[in-house]
N, C-alpha and C positions, 0 to 999 in steps of 0.2 A: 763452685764447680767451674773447672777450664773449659775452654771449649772442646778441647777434645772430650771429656766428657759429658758433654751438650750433646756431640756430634753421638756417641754413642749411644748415648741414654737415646735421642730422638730415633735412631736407629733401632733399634730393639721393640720401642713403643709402634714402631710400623708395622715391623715384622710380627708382633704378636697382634696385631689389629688385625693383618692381612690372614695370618693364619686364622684367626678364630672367627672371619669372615668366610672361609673357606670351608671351615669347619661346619659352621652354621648351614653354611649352602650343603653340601653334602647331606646333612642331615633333611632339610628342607628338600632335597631332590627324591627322598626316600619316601617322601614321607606321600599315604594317597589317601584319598577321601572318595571313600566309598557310598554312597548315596542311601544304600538298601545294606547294609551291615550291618551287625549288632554285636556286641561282645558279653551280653549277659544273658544266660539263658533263661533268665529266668524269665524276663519280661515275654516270651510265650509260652511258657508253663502251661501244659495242658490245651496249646491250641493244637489242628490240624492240620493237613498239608496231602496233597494229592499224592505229591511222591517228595522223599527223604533221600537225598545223598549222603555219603558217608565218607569224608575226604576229598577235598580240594586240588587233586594231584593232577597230573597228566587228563586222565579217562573223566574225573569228577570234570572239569572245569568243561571239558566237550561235554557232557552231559546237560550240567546247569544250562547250558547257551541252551541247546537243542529243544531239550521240553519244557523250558522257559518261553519259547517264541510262542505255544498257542497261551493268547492271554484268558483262556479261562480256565487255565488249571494254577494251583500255585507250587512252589517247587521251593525245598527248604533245602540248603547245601550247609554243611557244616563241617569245619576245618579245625585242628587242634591247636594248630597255629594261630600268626596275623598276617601279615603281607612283608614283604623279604625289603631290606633296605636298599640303598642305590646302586651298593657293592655288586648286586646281583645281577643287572642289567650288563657288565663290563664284563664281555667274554672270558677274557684271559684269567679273570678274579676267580673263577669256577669254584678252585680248591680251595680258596680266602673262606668261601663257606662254609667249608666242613670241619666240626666241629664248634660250631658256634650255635650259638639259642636258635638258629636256624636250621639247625639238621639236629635229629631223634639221636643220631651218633649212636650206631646199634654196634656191637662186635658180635665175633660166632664164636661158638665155645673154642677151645683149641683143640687145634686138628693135627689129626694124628697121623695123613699121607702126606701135609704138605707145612706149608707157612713154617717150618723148623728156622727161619731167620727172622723170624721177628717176633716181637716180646710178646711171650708168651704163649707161644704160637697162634695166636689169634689174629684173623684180619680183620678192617675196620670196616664197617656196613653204614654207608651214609645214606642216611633220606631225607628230602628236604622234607621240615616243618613248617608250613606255611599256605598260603593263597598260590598255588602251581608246581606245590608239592617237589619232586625230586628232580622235576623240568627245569626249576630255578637255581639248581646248583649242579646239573649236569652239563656235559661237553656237550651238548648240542647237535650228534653229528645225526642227521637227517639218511637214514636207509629206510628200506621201505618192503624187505624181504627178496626172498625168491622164490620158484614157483616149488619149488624142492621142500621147503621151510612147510609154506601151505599143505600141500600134496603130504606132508609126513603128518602135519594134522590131521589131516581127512583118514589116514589109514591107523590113527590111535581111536580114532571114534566123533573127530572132530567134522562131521558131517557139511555142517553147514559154513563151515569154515575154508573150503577149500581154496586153492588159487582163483578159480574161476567165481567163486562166488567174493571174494575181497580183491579183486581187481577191480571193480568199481570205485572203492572206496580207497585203495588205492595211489589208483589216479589221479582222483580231489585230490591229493595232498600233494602227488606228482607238478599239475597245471600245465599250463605252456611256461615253456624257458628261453630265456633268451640267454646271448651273450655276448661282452664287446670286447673285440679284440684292440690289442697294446695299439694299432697302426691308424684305428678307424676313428673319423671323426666324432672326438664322443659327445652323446646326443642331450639335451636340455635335460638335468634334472630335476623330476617332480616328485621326488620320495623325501623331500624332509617333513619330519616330522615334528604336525602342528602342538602347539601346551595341551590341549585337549585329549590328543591321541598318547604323548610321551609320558604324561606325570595328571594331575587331575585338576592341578591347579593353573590356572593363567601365569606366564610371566614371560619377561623380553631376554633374548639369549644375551648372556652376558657375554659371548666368544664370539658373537654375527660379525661376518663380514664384512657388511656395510648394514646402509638402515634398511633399507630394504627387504634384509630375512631378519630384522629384529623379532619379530614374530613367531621362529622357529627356532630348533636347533637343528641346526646343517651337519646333519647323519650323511651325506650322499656317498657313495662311492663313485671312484673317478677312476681312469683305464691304467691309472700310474700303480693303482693299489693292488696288496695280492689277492682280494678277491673282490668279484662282483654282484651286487647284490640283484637278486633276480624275483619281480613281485610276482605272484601267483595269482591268488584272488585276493579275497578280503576272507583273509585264514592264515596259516602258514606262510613263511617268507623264507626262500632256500638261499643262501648263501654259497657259489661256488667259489674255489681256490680255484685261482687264475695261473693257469699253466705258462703264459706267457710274462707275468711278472715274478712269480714265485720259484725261485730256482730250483726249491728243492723238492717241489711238485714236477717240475718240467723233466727234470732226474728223472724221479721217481717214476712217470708215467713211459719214457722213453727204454726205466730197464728191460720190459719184453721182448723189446728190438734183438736183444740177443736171449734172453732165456727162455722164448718162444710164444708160439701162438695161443698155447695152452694156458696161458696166466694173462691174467688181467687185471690191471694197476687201473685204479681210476683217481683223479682229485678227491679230498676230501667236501663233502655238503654241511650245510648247517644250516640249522635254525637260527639264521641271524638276518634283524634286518637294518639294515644302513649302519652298521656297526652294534647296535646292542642286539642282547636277549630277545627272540621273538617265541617264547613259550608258549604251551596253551592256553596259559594264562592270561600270555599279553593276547594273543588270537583267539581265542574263544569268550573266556570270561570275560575280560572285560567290553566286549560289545554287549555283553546283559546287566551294565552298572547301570543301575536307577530302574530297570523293570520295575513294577510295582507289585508283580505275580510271584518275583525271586528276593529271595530272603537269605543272607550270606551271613551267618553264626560262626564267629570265629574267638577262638582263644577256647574251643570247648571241648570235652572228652567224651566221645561215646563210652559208655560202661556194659551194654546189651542192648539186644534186639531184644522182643517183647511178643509174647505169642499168645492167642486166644485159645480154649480148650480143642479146635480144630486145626490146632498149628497152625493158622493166619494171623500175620502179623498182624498188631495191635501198635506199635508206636515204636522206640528208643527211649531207654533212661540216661540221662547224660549228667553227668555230674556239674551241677546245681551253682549262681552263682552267689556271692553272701554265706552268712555264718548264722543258724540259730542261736539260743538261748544257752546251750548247752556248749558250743562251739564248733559245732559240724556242718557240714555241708549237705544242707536235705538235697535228695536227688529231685530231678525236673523232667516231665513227662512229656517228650510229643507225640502224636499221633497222625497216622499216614492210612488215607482211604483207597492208594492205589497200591502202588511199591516203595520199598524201599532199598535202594540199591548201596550195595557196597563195594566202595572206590578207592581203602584205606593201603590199597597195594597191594605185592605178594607177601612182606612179611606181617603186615599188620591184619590183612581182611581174616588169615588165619585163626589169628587168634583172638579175635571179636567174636567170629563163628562158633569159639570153642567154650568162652566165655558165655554163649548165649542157649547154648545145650546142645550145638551139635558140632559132632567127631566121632573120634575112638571113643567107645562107651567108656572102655578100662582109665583112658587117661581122666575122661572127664569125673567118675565118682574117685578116683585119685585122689582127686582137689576136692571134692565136696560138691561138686553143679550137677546139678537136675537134669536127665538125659533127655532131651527133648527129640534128638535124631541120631538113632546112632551111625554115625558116615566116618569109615575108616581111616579113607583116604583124605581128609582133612590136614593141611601142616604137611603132607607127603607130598614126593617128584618136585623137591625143594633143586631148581637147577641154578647157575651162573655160571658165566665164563670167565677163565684167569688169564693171564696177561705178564709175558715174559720181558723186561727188559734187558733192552742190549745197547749200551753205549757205542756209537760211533761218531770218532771227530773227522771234521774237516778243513779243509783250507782255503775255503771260503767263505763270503759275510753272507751268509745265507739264511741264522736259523737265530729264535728269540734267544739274549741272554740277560743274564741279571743285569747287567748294565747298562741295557737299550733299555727293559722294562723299566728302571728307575730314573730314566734320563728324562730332564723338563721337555727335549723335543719331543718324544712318545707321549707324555702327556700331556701337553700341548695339541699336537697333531692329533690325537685320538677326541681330546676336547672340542676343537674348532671343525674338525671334519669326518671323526666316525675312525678313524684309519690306522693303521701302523699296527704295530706288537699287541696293544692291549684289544684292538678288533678282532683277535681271533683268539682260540685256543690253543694253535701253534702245529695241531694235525692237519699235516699237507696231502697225504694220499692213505688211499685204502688197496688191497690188493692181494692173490693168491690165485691159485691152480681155478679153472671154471670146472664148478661142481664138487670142487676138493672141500673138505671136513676141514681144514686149517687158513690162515692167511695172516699178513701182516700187518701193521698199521706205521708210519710214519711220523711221530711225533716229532716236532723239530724243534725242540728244546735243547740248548747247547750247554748253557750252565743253570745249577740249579741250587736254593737254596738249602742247606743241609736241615737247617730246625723247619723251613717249611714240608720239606718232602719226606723227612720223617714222621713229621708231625701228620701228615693224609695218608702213610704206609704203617706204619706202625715197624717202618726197620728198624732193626737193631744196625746200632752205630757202623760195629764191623760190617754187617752187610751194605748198607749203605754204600759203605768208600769202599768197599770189592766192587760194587758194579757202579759205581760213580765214579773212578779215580781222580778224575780233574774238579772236583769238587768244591777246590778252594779259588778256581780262575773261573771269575764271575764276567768273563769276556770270551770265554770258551766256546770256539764256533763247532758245532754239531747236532746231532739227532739221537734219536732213540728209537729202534726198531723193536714194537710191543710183537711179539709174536704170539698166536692166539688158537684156540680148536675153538671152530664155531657152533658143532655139534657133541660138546662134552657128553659122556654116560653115565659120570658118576650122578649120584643121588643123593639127598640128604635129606632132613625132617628138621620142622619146627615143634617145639613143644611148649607147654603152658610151666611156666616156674610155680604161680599158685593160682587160684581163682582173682586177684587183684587184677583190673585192667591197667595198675602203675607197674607192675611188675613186670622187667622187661624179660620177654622169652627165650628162649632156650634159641639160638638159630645155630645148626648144625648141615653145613652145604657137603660133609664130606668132599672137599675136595681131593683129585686127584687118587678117589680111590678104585677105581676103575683103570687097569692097566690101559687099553686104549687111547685113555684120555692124556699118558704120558708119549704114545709113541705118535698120538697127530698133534702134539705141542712140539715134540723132536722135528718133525716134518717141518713146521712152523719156524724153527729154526734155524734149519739147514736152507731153507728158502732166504733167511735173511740174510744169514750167511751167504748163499752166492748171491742175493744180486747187491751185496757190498763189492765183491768181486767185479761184474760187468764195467764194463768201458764206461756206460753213462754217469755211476757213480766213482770212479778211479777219477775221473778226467777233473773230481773236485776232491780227490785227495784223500777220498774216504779209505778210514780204515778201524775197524771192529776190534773192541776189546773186551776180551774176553776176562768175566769176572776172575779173579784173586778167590774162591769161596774158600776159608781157611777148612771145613766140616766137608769138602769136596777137593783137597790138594792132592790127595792119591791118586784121583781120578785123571787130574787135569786142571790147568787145559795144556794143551800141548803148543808148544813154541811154535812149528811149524804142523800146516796139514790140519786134518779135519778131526775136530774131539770128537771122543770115544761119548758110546750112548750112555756110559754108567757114570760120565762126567755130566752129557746135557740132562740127565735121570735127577744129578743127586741137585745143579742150579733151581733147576725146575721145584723140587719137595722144598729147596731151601727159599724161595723169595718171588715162584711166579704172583702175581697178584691181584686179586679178583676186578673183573670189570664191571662191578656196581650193577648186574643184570640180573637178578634175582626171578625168578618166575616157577609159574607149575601147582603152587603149593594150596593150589584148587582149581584142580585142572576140570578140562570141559570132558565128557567122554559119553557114551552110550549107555553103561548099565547103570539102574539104579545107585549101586554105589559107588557112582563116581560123586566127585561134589555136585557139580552143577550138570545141566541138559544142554544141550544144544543151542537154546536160547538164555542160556544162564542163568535161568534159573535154579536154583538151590533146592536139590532133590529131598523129600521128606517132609518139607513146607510150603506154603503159600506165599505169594506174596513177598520172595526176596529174591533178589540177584546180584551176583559180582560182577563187576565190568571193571578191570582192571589186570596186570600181568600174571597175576595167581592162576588166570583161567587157561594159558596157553601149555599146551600136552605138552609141548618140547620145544628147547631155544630155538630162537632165529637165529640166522647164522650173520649177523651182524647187533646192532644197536638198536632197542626195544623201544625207544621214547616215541617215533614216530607209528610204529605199528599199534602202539598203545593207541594212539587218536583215531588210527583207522579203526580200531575193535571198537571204542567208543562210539563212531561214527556210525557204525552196524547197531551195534547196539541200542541204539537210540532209536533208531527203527521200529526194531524190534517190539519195543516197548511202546512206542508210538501206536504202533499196528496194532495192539494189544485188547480185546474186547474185557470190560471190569461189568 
């Protein structure tokens, strides 16, 4: 062998070391050690537990913390999942999750008002599987309601829900905020984060600086970046988009200056701290690793609640871990002397409910299951919100594209300091009419990959490159204005395919079948349409392309001047796309047959409650993840205060 093949050969021998060194670490950074975890259920077959959770998501992991803190009760949380790999911690990765052994990867049947562009008509329903649930693969973005949202609860029957009574709760997750501007001396930081707090094991950062933060990983945020991380307490960590470094926030918030007083643009917030993932997960739960009262079962399935002849709960059957003689799977029994609360979400708490004897009596002797409550509304006031894409490019370096995200500086820069393209999800501002049913969102995504963004929409190709044109320029500077109705009317239902808990359900959101909900998504759009128009975004070049929809060319769009509503009518059926908000679908209410009480408990039984998105009468006019912790945070009260 010459030396030039010496040189090669040793060449290659690096590059796959260094790779699979890398590789290794990755996996090693995913990987946590839970103290008080178990993965078999069997090993407490037939023990107790004061109170039972039912899902590790959002609401569960607030929960576990909560009534975990008095140490003489014990508190059994159990998750179907395991814990999400490192992928999930890296903002920008959000979408990297879905569809992978980490999301349940649900679709809705197909719909018959809307989704007409993509296969099959069906849209894709992602929820995270795992330890913090759909928190670990969601965009993050931290709202927190309005007093309108509340107020419209109170007047469905949601009594004790009102603005006034969840502004406390609130607020906790509000805190005090700080902010540092581009010009100000920026001040010492003390937010990195120690191997204890970031991952479970010890170890020296491979990226540090000098020796000195060998000991951490240097997450900070610094005044150069586009946003600033802002600590609250020990809970929640709000991430603000920095108006003074982020252009297209600065845009964005300044459009009002001309389209008036009545709209208001804010930066986009998040649940991010020092650059990664700050979930409930990582803020709740894991301050209760190692309790010795909390017991975290994960990799396991509820199959039913379990009721004594006075319909008080009696335990959960979960499917069993091991094989008998035969080669089945005997089922495994726990038992719960207080509550047992269900946290499995809006699509899943459903259908455990229905599963365990109570709903539509008809639907449930359907299937074969034993009526134990008949409660109609079970799986009904199935709500979410859809989400209009609108490509606009510009002519400035302003917005994430395939090839910043791929570039060794981005991941470099993101590695040693928290920062750049992969520290965020790319939404710079939020914005619309005050007190208006509609708004817009500013994603500032410039180019996008085709088999990724197909692959988390479920478009069909043609649709795609009609509202993507620039598709193939992976340097394409732009945004995407999502246009949105915050308070959608249409309705939908869940229902049981058969008595199996593997059998994934029936989810039918009826979108868009509610005229309404097409003419405040029109509104939504002519809003984004003019403020592409104002000076603040011209002055970068901005200018709006309007989809190609081949099943909408009759319509439009028209070359010049403002398209026709039977054009925005037919984009809308053809590809608006759901925003991952699902709720309702055991809503809180006043009579008997609503699902749950006031307190949430589960009307017709004893001894159960939902504390999660199913129980909210009607959407928030924003992003549900935060308001979900505040309901758990009530919640917990609630249950706390509880005489047994």
């Amino acid at each position: 062998m010459g030396c030039l093949g010496k040189l090669v050969f040793t060449s290659l021998l690096v590059a796959t070391v260094c790779c699979s060194l890398l590789l290794l670490l990755w996996v090693w950074l995913g990987v946590e050690l839970i103290p008080n975890e178990i993965r078999n259920p069997r090993i407490i077959d037939g023990q107790s537990f004061d109170y039972i959770i039912v899902g590790a998501g959002t609401a569960g992991c607030v929960l576990a913390n909560r009534l975990s803190r008095n140490p003489n009760v014990t508190v059994l949380l159990i998750e179907a999942g395991g814990t999400f790999g490192a992928a999930s911690i890296v903002p920008l990765m959000s979408t990297a999750m879905q569809g992978t052994k980490y999301d349940w990867a649900f679709r809705t049947t197909p719909q018959k008002y809307s989704s007409h562009g993509l296969d099959d008509n069906q849209q894709l329903l992602p929820r995270g599987k795992g330890l913090g649930g759909s928190g670990q693969i969601n965009f993050m973005l931290h709202f927190t309601g309005t007093r309108s949202d509340f107020d419209r609860w109170e007047r469905l029957g949601a009594l004790d829900w009102s603005w006034a009574a969840m502004k406390p709760y609130l607020d906790q997750l509000e805190g005090g905020t700080e902010t540092q501007s581009a010009g100000a001396m920026e001040p010492e930081c003390i937010q990195n984060l120690p191997p204890d707090e970031l991952y479970e094991q010890p170890y020296p950062s491979i990226m540090a600086e000098s020796s000195e933060k060998s000991g951490t990983i240097s997450f900070c945020q610094h005044t150069t970046t586009g946003a600033q991380g802002v600590p609250e307490k020990d809970g929640l960590y709000i991430t603000s988009v920095d108006q003074e470094e982020s252009l297209l926030a600065r845009v964005f918030t300044d459009a009002p200056v001309e389209l008036g007083p009545e709209y208001v643009f804010k930066p986009a917030r998040y649940t991010i701290r020092n650059g990664i993932r700050w979930s409930s997960y990582h803020a709740h739960l894991r301050a209760a690793f190692g309790r010795p009262n909390l017991t975290i079962l994960t990799s396991t399935t509820v199959t039913k609640v379990l009721f004594d002849e006075t319909k008080h709960i009696r335990g959960l059957l979960l499917h069993g871990g091991g094989k008998d003689t035969a080669g089945a799977s005997p089922p495994v029994m726990v038992h719960a002397t207080r509550e047992i609360i269900l946290s499995a979400g809006a699509l899943q708490t459903p259908q455990l409910l229905k599963l365990s004897g109570i709903g539509p009596k008809l639907e449930l002797q359907r299937h074969g299951i034993a009526v134990l409550h008949d409660s109609p509304q079970v799986g009904q006031n199935y709500f979410d919100h859809l989400n209009l894409p609108l490509f606009v490019t510009i002519n400035a370096t302003a917005s994430v594209t395939v090839d910043k995200v791929l570039s060794i500086d981005s991941i470099t820069q993101y590695l040693r300091e928290g920062r750049g393209v992969l520290a965020t999800t790319a939404i710079a501002g939020i914005g619309g009419p005050v007190g208006g049913r509609h708004g817009i969102i500013l994603f500032g995504m410039g180019s996008v990959d085709e088999q990724a963004l197909r692959h988390v929409s479920n478009m069909r190709q043609e649709t795609f490159r009609a509202f993507f044109p620039f598709y193939r320029n992976a340097s394409q500077e732009g945004f995407l204005f999502l246009s949105t109705c915050h308070q959608p009317r249409s309705r939908g239902a869940i229902f049981l395919r058969d008595q199996h808990v593997s059998s994934v359900p029936f989810f039918n959101p009826n979108y868009l079948k509610d005229r309404s909900d097409i003419e405040c998504m029109m509104d939504a759009i002519r809003l984004a349409a003019k403020t592409v128009e104002t000076q603040a975004f011209q002055s970068i070049g901005a200018r709006l392309h309007w989809p190609r929809v081949k099943r909408c060319s009759n319509f439009g769009p028209p070359e010049t001047g403002a398209p026709s509503d039977r054009y925005l009518e037919c984009i809308l059926r053809t590809t608006a796309l759901t925003g991952h908000h699902p709720g309702g679908t055991a809503a809180i209410g006043l009579h008997s047959e609503s699902v749950v009480d006031n307190q949430l408990r589960v009307n017709g039984v004893k001894g159960l409650r939902v504390v999660d998105a199913s129980v909210f009468p009607s959407p928030v006019s924003g992003t549900p993840n935060s308001i979900v912790i505040a309901v758990a945070e009530r919640a917990s009260d609630l249950i706390l205060r509880a005489v047994y």
